[in-house]
C-alpha angles and dihedrals in degrees: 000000000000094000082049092058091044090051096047088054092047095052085049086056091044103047111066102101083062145067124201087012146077125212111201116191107230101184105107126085110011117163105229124192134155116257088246101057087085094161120109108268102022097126123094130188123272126164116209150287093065149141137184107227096060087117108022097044085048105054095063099260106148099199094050123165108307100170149122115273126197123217115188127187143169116232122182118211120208120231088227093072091055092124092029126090125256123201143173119218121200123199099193142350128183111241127314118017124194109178119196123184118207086347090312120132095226083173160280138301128191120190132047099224108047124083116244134187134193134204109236106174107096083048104057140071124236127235093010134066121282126208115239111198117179114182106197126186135202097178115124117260124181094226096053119085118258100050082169142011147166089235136066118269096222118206120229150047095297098164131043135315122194136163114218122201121215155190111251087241113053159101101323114259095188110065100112084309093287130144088271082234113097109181114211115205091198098169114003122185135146098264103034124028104189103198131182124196119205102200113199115214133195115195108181097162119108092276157006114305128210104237154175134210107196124189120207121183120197138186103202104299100342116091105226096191142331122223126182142184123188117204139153112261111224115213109272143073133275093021106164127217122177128215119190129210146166133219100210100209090004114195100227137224096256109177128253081328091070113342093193123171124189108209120246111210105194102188117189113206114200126181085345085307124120092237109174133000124193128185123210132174118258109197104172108202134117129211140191144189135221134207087216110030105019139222119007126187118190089357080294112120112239120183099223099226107182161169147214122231128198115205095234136092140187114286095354093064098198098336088108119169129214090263087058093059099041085057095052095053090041082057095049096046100054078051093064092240105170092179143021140197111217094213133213097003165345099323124198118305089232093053084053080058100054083045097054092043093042087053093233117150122239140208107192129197154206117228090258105138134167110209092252107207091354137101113248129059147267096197130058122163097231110131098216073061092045084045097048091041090064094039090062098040079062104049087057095049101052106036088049106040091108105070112097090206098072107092092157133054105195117202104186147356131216103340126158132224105224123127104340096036107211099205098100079052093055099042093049087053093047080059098052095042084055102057092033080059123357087175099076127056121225133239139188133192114224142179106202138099112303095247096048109133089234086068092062094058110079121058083241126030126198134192136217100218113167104179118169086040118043089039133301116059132275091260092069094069086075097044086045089060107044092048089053090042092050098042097043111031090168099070120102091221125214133164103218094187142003129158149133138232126259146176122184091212094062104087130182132164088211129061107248121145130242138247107252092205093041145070098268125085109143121194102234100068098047078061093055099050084045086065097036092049100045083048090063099040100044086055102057111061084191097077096080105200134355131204121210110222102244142357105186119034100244137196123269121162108197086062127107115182139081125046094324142350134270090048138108101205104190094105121117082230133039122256098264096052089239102110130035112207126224097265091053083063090043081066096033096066087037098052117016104052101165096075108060121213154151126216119172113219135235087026095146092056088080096167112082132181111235087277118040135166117242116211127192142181115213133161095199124088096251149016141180127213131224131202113192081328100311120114128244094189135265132282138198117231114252130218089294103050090253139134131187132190112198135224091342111191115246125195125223115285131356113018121186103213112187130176123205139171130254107227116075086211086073104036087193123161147151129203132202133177108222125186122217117190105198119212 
């Protein structure tokens, strides 16, 4: 009775962002054990999140554990919720759920990105604890999106369960585990936003019930304005009803600039009864793209300068907290990201919020991945793939159609067009995405030739070029894009990832490349591509948005090369958040210009020969250079935020190099010990 009185508390603390129902957080003391550890008392505690390849995926092993998992918990059910309705809500599993309540199967789950709730009421027993049982599966199964990736599939619950508790009659729960609000910016300006909101009810009592959906927007504290419709609820679940409504001057959502949301209060009346209340973001804006000059919001031109995340990160594997994704948005934002695409998949719903309160602008995506420069393959013609593909494509789109962040909705990445062609595939799923939201356009990232027919699909169309590492040199990017630009105007031209491998162990005085399959990358020369390649894109409006691959090094354990196996290396910062490489500064002075700074370059390659180049990344106008405290002159910024002293003397030994503005205003500097061996 105790664990009863515990739990009751509990649902009081977690359910007041709701009326009429109660949200438990379910995450603490699971028993996990493998599904073969058959013997009696196998099992040990976790809490999620969790997964179980945080230590065999990362260490490089290939065939790392792909396997069924077993998580067993013990749930009491209060009497006083028998005629209510009781759900679990899944964040993320990864990949295939089966749930079973008191040994009995409540029902299926495929795809390891997606939410996902299930209906247990007909399932527990009141006033006594119930067994939860959720079997979860990583294995690889050729009718579940990815069927390849250059990324680990890791096993387990690795975001939030929790178990709401509900009125019979209420917002629905059930349609494809979204809010059950779905905001409709019809016609958006400056001076009118004509919104719609679709509310989705769900009325499981013996009959039809009288009821009202009211909508309440707020800004802050202020009601703007108060609609209502008043209908009769059917018996049945996921019945919509639609209230329109208008913001007269509205202040719009107007990325990092002003990210302004209005709050939508969706309040459900049943029987006279407030029955159900759900809050969702309203962020009021409108965007374009254009083949010519790029991406517009608010008839205002952004270049759209911006990065790829991977959900992983060093010794967690996908379990990531709260704190984990607030460091990773902090991180984007003192870069001066303005955009990100959220890259190969649905992300946590939490990291869709900072993003929507940070006013960067996101391209979100399905699981849908070609293997790139691998063997296997992303497409089969197998209609239960084609199935799951569009269920997936659904689920995103609808439990995420609120943030006003998302601008992009990505089908697929890097897929190729041999033996089963995908493109029928893609095309039906361009159409879906289309009447599940006409309001967004649709992108891709590809790989293939630029007149491929699966580059004339999408409304937008994006490339992963990655020229001055995989081949070529950085200066081809620019060529690359002049030549598609000019021989198809009428693409709307993206790069959806470039990038280049680094290690900030691996050291040189001079500037050499490294070899991408091997165990060299040295930092300097991601650096250098970093520069080459910005060059090229800041010059051309047309390319409407670019994606740095990647912003965070992730784990991948088919790959050999850098400093160790079982990483991808191309982030801007390592794997565990702690160091931000050079090239993470070069972006830093030439898009984030509020907070002023110097770094000098290179700083980790300590050992110089007797005349070395000192490179250094400033947003401010201009800077002066010290060697042992004698000045090397002073230099002026150029277009990319970049100076460069050039063959500095250095004397034998130990050389205090130290860089400072020049206006006493800033009293900026960095300071670095370099050490010169002379022959």
């Amino acid at each position: 009775m105790k664990n009863a009185v515990v739990l009751f508390a509990l649902l009081l603390l977690c359910s007041s962002a709701y009326a009429g129902r109660s949200v438990l957080s379910l995450n603490d003391n699971w028993k996990f054990r493998f599904s073969h550890q058959v013997q009696f008392k196998s099992e040990h505690r976790v809490d999620l999140p969790h997964t179980w390849n945080a230590t065999d995926a990362l260490s490089g092993k290939q065939d790392y554990l792909r396997t069924t998992g077993n998580y067993e918990k013990s749930l009491f059910i209060r009497p006083e919720w028998k005629g209510k309705r009781i759900y679990l809500r899944f964040e993320g599993v990864n990949t295939v759920t089966n749930l079973l309540v008191n040994d009995r199967h409540v029902g299926e789950h495929r795809g390891g990105y997606g939410a996902f709730v299930f209906d247990i009421t007909d399932f527990v027993t009141y006033n006594q604890d119930n067994k939860l049982l959720v079997k979860v599966s990583n294995a690889l199964t050729q009718d579940v999106m990815p069927l390849v990736g250059d990324f680990n599939i890791y096993g387990g619950i690795y975001r939030d369960v929790n178990l709401i508790v509900a009125d019979p009659v209420s917002i629905s729960l059930t349609d494809y585990a979204s809010p059950g609000v779905y905001l409709q910016q019809q016609k958006v300006s400056s001076k009118q936003a004509d919104i719609r909101a679709k509310v989705m009810l769900s009325n499981h009592s013996a009959e039809a019930v009288p009821a009202e959906v009211k909508i309440n927007v707020w800004d802050g504290e202020r009601l703007v304005l108060t609609e209502s419709l008043k209908t009769n609820l059917a018996v049945g679940e996921n019945q919509a009803v639609t209230v329109p409504f208008t913001i007269s001057n509205p202040r719009l959502w107007n990325g990092r600039t002003d990210p302004f949301m209005y709050k939508a209060e969706v309040v459900l009346v049943a029987g006279g009864i407030e029955a159900d209340k759900v809050v969702q973001p309203l962020g009021v804006r409108y965007y374009r793209v254009d083949s010519d000059n790029g991406f517009f919001l608010n008839d205002n031109y952004l270049k759209l300068q911006g990065v790829c995340r991977h959900q992983d990160r060093a010794e967690r594997g996908n379990a990531l907290t709260r704190d984990h994704h607030d460091e990773d948005a902090a991180i984007m934002m003192e870069m001066g990201a303005n955009a990100v695409r959220l890259a190969h998949y649905p992300q946590a719903s939490y990291f869709y919020d900072l993003m929507d309160k940070g006013g960067i602008v996101v391209w979100a995506e399905i699981p849908f991945i070609g293997p790139g420069g691998y063997q296997d393959r992303g497409f089969i013609n197998l209609p239960s793939f084609k199935a799951n593909g569009i269920e997936q494509l659904r689920e995103l789109i609808r439990q995420h159609y609120n943030h006003p962040s998302i601008c992009f909705w990505g089908l697929f990445n890097e897929l190729k067009t041999l033996g089963d062609s995908p493109v029928p595939y893609i095309q039906e799923l361009n159409e879906i995405a289309h009447a599940e939201d006409p309001t967004r356009p649709t992108t891709s990232a590809s790989f293939l030739e630029d007149g491929n027919e699966i580059s004339k699909i999408t409304d937008l169309i994006a490339w992963n070029k990655y020229y001055g590492w995989y081949g070529g040199s950085a200066a081809d990017l620019a060529k690359w894009a002049d030549q598609i630009h000019r021989n198809y105007p009428s693409y709307k031209l993206g790069i959806s990832e470039y990038g280049a491998g680094a290690s900030i162990y691996h050291q040189q005085d001079s500037l050499k490349p490294g070899d991408p399959s091997g165990w060299w990358h040295p930092e300097n020369w991601q650096t250098h591509y970093h520069m080459e390649n910005w060059k090229a894109i800041s010059e051309r409006p047309f390319i409407w948005g670019s994606f740095i691959w990647n912003l965070f090094d992730f784990g991948a354990a088919h790959r050999t090369e850098g400093d160790r196996p079982g990483i991808n290396d191309k982030g801007l910062v390592t794997f565990d958040r702690k160091v931000k490489k050079d090239a993470f500064y070069f972006y830093k002075a030439n898009w984030n210009k509020k907070d002023k700074f110097i770094y000098i370059a290179n700083r980790r390659c300590v050992d110089r020969e007797e005349e070395t180049d000192i490179l250094v990344f400033a947003n401010i106008r201009e800077a002066e250079l010290l060697v042992n405290g004698q000045s090397m002159g002073k230099q002026v910024t150029d277009k990319q935020a970049t100076i460069c002293w050039k063959n500095v003397k250095l004397r034998k030994g130990s050389n205090v190099v130290e860089v400072r503005s020049t206006n006493r205003k800033d009293t900026l500097s960095d300071k670095v010990t370099l050490i010169s061996k002379h022959l």
